[in-house]
N, C-alpha and C positions, 0 to 999 in steps of 0.2 A: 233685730240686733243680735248678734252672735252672743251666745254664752259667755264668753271673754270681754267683749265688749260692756255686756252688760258688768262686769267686775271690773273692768278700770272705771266706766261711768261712777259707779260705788264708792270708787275711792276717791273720784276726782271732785262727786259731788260731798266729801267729810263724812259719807254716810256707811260710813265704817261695820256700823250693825248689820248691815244686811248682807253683808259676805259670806257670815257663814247660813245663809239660805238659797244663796246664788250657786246652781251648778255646775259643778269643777266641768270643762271641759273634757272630751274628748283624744282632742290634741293642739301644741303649740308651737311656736316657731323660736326655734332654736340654732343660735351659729354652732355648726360642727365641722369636724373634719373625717372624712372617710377611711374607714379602712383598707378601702379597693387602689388608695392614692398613695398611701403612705410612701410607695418610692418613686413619688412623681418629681423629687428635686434630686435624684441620685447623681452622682457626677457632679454637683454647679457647689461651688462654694457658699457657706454660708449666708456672706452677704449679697449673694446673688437670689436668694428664697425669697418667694413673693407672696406673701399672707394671703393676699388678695386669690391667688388660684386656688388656693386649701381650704379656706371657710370659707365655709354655704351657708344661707340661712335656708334651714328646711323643716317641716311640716312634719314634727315627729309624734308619738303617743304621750299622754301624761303618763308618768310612772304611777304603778301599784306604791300605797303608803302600806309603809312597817310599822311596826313600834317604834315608837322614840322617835318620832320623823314628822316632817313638817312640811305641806306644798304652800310654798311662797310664790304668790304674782307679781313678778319683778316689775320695778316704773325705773329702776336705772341699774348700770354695772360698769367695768371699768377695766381696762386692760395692765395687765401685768406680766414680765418678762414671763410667765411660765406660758401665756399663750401664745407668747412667738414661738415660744419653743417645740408647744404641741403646734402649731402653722405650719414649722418648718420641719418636723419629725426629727428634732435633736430631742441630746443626744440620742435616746432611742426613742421608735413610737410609742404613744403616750397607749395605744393599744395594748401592749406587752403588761402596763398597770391594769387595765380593764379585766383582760384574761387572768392576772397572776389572783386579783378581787373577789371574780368573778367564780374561783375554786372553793372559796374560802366560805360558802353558804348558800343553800338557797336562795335566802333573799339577796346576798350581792351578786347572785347572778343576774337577775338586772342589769347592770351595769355593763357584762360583755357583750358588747353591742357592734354590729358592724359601723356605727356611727358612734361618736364621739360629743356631747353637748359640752363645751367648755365655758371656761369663766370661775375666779374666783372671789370676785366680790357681788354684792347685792344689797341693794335697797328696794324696799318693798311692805306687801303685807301679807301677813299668814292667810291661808286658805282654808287649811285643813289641817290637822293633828293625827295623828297616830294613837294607839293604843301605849296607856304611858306617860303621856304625856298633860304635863298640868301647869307649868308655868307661864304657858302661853295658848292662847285662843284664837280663832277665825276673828279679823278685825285688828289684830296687835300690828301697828307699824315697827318695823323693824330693819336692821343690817344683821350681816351675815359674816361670822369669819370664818378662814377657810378650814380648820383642822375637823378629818374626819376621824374618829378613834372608836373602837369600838370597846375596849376597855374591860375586858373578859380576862387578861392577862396580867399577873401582878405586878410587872415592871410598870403600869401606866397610870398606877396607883399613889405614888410620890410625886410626875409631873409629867400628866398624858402626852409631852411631844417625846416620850423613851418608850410609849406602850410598841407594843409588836407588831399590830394592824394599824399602824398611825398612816393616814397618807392627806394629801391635799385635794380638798373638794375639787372639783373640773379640772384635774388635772392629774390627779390618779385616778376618778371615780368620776362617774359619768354626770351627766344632769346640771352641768354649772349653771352660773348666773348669766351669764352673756345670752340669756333667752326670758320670754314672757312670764314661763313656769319655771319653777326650780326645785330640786328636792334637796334636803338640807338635813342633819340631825337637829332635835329642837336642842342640844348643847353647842349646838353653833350660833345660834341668835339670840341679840344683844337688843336695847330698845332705839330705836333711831334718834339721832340728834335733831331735836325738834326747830331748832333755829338753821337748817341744813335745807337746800332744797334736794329734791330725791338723786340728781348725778352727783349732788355736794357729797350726801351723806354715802352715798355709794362708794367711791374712789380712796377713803382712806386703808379700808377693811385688811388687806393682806399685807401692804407696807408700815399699816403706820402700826401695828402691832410687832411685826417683823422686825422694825427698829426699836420699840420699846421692848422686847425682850432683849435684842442685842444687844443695848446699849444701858438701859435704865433696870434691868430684872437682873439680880441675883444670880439666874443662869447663865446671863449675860457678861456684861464687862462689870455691873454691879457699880456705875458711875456713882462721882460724887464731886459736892461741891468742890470747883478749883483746877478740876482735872482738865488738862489740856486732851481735847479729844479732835484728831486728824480726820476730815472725813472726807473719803472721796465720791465723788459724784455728787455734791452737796446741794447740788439745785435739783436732784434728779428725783422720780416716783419714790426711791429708798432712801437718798441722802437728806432730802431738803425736809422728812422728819427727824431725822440726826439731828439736821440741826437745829431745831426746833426743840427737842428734848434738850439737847446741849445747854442752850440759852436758860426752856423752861428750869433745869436743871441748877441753874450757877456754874454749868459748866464753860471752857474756853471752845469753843469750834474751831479748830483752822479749816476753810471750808477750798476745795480743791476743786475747781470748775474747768470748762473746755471753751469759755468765751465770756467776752467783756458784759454780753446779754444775761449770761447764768451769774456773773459776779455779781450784777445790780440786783438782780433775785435777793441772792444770798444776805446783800446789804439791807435792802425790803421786810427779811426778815429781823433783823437786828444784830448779824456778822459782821464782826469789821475786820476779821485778819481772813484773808483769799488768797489765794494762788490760784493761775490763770494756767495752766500747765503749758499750754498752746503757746501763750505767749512766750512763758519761759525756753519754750521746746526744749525738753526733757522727753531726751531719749531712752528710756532704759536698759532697751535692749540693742546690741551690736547689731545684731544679725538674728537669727531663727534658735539660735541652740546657745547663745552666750550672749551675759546683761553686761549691763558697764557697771562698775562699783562707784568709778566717780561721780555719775550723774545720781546714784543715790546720795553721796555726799554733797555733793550740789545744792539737790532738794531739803538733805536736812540741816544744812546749814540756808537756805529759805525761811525754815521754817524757824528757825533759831530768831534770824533774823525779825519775824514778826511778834515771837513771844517775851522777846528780852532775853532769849537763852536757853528757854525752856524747852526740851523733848516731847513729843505726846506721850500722854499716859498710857491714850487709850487710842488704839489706829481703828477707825471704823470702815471695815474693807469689803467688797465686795465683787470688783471687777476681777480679782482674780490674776490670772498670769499674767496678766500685764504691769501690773502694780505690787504683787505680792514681797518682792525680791526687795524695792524699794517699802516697802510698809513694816518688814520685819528689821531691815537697818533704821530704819527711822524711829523707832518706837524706842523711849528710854529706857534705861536700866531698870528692871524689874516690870516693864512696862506691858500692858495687854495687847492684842494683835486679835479681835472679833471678828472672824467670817462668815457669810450665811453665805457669798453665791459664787459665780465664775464668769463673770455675764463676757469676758474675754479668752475665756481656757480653763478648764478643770486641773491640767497638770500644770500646778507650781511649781516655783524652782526659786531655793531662796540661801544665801549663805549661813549655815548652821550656827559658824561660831560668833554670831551676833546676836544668836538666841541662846545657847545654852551657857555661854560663859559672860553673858548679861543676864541671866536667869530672868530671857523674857517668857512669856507663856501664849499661846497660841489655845483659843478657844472657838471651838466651830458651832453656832448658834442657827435653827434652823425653826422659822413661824415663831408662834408662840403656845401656851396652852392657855383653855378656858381665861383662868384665870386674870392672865398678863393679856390678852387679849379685851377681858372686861374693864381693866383698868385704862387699856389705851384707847378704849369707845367713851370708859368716861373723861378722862380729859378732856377730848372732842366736843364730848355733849357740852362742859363746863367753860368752853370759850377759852382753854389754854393749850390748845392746841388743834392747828387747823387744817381743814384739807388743801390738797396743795392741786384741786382742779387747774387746769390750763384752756384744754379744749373737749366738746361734747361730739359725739357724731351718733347719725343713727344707728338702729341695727343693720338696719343691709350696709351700714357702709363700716362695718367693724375690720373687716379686710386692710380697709385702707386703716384704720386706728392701731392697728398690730402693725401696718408695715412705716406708720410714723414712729413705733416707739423700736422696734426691728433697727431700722436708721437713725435712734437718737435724735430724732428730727422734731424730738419734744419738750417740756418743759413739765417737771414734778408729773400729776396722771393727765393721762388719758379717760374721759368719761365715754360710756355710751348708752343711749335709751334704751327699752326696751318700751313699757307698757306708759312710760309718761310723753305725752306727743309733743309736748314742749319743752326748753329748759325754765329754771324759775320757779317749779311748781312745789309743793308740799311742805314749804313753811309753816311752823305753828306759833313760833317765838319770836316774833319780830321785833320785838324791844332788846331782846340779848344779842339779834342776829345784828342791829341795828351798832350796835357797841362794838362788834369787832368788824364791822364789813369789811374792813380795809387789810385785815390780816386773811379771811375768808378769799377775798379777790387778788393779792398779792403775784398770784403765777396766771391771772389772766390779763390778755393783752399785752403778752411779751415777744 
């Protein structure tokens, strides 16, 4: 039996202890993307990029451990908008982070690699420690969230997602989760939710922290009970814990979906005011270079419609130039406008004087730090709030898993194995897990 082998055996058989006596491998198998390919999709439009040609799974070295660092053997991980985007080399390649990392130290030279491991979530268990490190040991089951900081700098000392070296594991910095081994800072890992199976607990890590700063932190929109909070994508890997926080919250969700399929989700969850956009067809834009106004008034008078009147407080936005134009008129007087993404266009375009002479405020929210991150693994752990798994696929077949969520051709995450061969596995709570299953399975089999 291979070195690796014999360490999933270890964990498969609860025999937790003897990992840290089992032999870090060698090397492991990791989905990457090449550097020699980066303009292998020049010319083709976006949605013509095929995940599937870009990530390999290949037969890489394990990284040298530094201080403060941690080798985790992954048993599941989970696709997230930023691995389509290293897939498809938008906007720039994800190389250009590796390199700019890779100046900044010895040790993150490492990371300039002509290969690429990506992934930013993980479930798993520690291998090995660094120098440094004490809050965790060879044998701790654990998740992984994505923020790398090095935190050497004083702005990262109030709330590490402003330090200077701040960037997102597998996706600035090499080694992600979408592989067998992983390399992590040990202030990235949280303890696993024990009533989760290993792709359960895997899949929340990047979103469902990313929505609780956005929405629920201070830094954030800083919600509260009553608040009408607009959320687009609201069935989707980022929205559908929107709305989840919303509800857990006392707040109002109006939840914005793209099919009669993702409304039942949303209801599933405990949403009762939706908008179907599809159905409404709301165009908001004319043409390429000019939005309609009225079809924003359309929409907020929709929305009016299902609250008794009321404005959102708080627009929880992330599609970007498609929706922006519409989310700053819609949002009431005084009202917040939270962005963290662009998943439809980085340059916005929106009319001014519905934000400055409504004195609404525009806040740009991006991950989250330690902190707000520990808080949204505990929720999870505590059964209020859940993963919003849909479908698993292996590792070799992550290609296709990036080019379902590439084509919105999903529902809340995407999971994928790495080192567990089954789904199902790595339950310890089966009395808690047994109490929410229904909200746990919610975005499966839709």
């Amino acid at each position: 039996m291979s070195q690796l082998g014999e360490i999933q055996q270890a964990i498969l058989n609860d025999d937790l202890g003897a990992v840290a006596s089992l032999d870090v491998p060698e090397t492991y198998r990791g989905v990457t993307v090449h550097k020699d390919e980066a303009d292998m999709f020049e010319g083709l439009e976006s949605r013509d990029k095929d995940p599937r040609k870009s990530l390999h799974v290949d037969e890489v070295p394990v990284p040298e451990l530094g201080p403060g660092e941690a080798l985790v053997a992954v048993m599941a991980s989970a696709i997230n908008y930023n691995t389509v985007w290293t897939s498809i080399f938008e906007p720039v390649s994800t190389f250009k982070f590796l390199e700019r990392y890779g100046r900044l130290s010895p040790l993150s030279k490492r990371h300039d690699l002509p290969y690429h491991v990506v992934g930013s979530d993980l479930s798993g268990v520690v291998l090995r420690t660094g120098p440094g490190v004490h809050n965790w040991k060879p044998g701790d089951e654990v998740v992984a969230h994505c923020l790398n900081v090095e935190l050497e700098g004083p702005d990262g000392h109030n709330d590490t997602m402003l330090d200077s070296e701040q960037r997102i594991w597998g996706f600035e910095t090499n080694f992600g989760g979408l592989a067998e081994i992983a390399l992590v800072k040990s202030n990235q890992l949280m303890p696993k939710p024990d009533h989760l199976t290993w792709e359960e607990a895997a899949s929340p890590g990047l979103v469902n922290s990313t929505a609780y700063r956005q929405l629920v932190s201070r830094n954030g929109a800083d919600m509260k009970q009553g608040d009408v909070v607009l959320i687009w994508g609201a069935s989707g890997g980022l929205g559908s814990y929107a709305t989840q926080y919303a509800l857990n919250g006392g707040a109002i969700p109006v939840c914005v979906v793209s099919s009669p399929e993702k409304a039942e989700i949303c209801r599933k969850l405990g949403a009762e005011l939706i908008i179907d956009r599809n159905a409404e067809g709301y165009k908001f834009w004319k043409d390429e270079n000019n939005q309609d106004p009225k079809e924003w008034q359309r929409f907020g008078k929709k929305i009016r419609e299902l609250t008794g009147g009321e404005d959102p407080d708080i627009v929880f936005e992330h599609p970007g130039r498609e929706t922006f134009g519409a989310s700053v008129y819609a949002a009431r007087k005084g009202g917040t406008i939270v962005t963290c993404a662009s998943t439809s266009g980085y340059m916005h375009q929106y009319d001014n004087r519905y934000l400055w002479m409504n004195l609404k405020r525009i806040v740009g929210s991006h991950f989250a730090n330690y902190r707000e991150s520990w808080e949204a693994n505990r929720l999870i752990a505590k059964g209020l709030i859940h993963p919003t798994l849909s479908k698993t696929y292996a590792l070799e077949d992550t290609g296709q898993a990036a080019l379902d969520v590439h084509r919105n051709a999903h529902q809340g995450k995407v999971g994928v194995l790495a080192l567990a061969p089954e789904e199902g596995l790595g339950v310890r709570n089966h009395e808690l897990r047994e109490k929410h299953i229904d909200g746990i399975n919610a975005f499966r089999n839709v």
